[in-house]
Structures are given as C-alpha cells and as structure tokens.
N, C-alpha and C positions, 0 to 999 in steps of 0.2 A: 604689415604683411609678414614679417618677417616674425614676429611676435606669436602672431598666428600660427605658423607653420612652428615655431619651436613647443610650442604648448600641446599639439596637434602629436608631433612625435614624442612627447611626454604622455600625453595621458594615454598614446597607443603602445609601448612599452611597461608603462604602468599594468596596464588592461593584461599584455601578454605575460609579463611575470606573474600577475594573480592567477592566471587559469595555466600556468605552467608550475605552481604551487599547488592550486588543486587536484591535480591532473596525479601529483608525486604523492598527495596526501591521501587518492584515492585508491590507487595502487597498492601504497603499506596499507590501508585496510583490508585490502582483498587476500594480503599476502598473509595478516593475522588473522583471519577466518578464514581458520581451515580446518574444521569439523563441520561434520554432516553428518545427517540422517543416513544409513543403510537402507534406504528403499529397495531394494534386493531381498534382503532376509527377510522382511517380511510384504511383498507383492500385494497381499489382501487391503492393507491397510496405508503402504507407502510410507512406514516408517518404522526403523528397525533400533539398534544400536548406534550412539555417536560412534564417530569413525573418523580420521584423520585423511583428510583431500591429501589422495596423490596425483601427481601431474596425467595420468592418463584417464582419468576419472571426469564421466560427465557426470555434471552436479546443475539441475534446475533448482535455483531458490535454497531450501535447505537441504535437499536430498540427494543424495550419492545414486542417480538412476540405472550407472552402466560402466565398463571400461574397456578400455580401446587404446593400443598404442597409436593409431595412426586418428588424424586430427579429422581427415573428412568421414572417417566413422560413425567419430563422437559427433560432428555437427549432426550428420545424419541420424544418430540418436535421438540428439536434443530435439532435432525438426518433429520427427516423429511423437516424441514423448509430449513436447508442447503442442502439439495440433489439438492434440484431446481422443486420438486414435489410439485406441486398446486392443490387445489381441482377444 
C-alpha cells in the first residue's frame, strides 16, 4: 500500500511539473508574438500594416482590432468584435 501511495504522488508531481512547463513555455510565446495586423487602418478589409502589440491593444487572432487602457473595454471590444456583429 505503501508503494502505491508513493508512486501515486510521483506520477502526480510529475504530471504537475509538465503542465507547469507548459503553461511557462506557453506564455514566452505569447510574449514573442507581438506583431499584428492593424485592422484599424484598413476596416474594409481587416488588415493593414504589421504593428507591434502594446499592452492596451485588443488583438483577435492576428489583428490589432481596437485600444483601450482599461481592461473591461478591451473585453467588451473583443465580445463585440467576435460575435460577428458589424456596425
């Protein structure tokens, strides 16, 4: 039993250091893409100039949609922008 129980907390430690590696390795990518589309400059088409993600910046997928210092804005952008609601 006792065998059990140590093997048990091994592979669950195991288990939580992998997904706390990927969890780090998922992050530094997000942090090195950081360019996007200007979807702004050109609205007709949804894609303008590459442009450099700054931290106020709602960005769906590749496209820079909107910016907003305040964070429930940008969600409210993004809601908006993903619904498939156009003005």
């Amino acid at each position: 039993m006792k065998m059990l129980a140590t093997k048990m907390a091994l592979v669950t430690s195991v288990a939580l250091a992998t997904l706390l590696a990927a969890e780090a390795a998922s992050a530094q990518r997000l942090q090195t893409a950081s360019e996007a589309y200007d979807a702004e400059a050109n609205p007709n088409y949804g894609f303008g100039p590459r442009v450099t993600v700054q931290p106020g910046d709602v960005v769906s997928g590749n496209k820079v949609i909107g910016r907003d210092p305040d964070p429930s804005i940008r969600n409210q952008l993004l809601r908006e922008y993903d619904s498939g609601r156009r003005n």
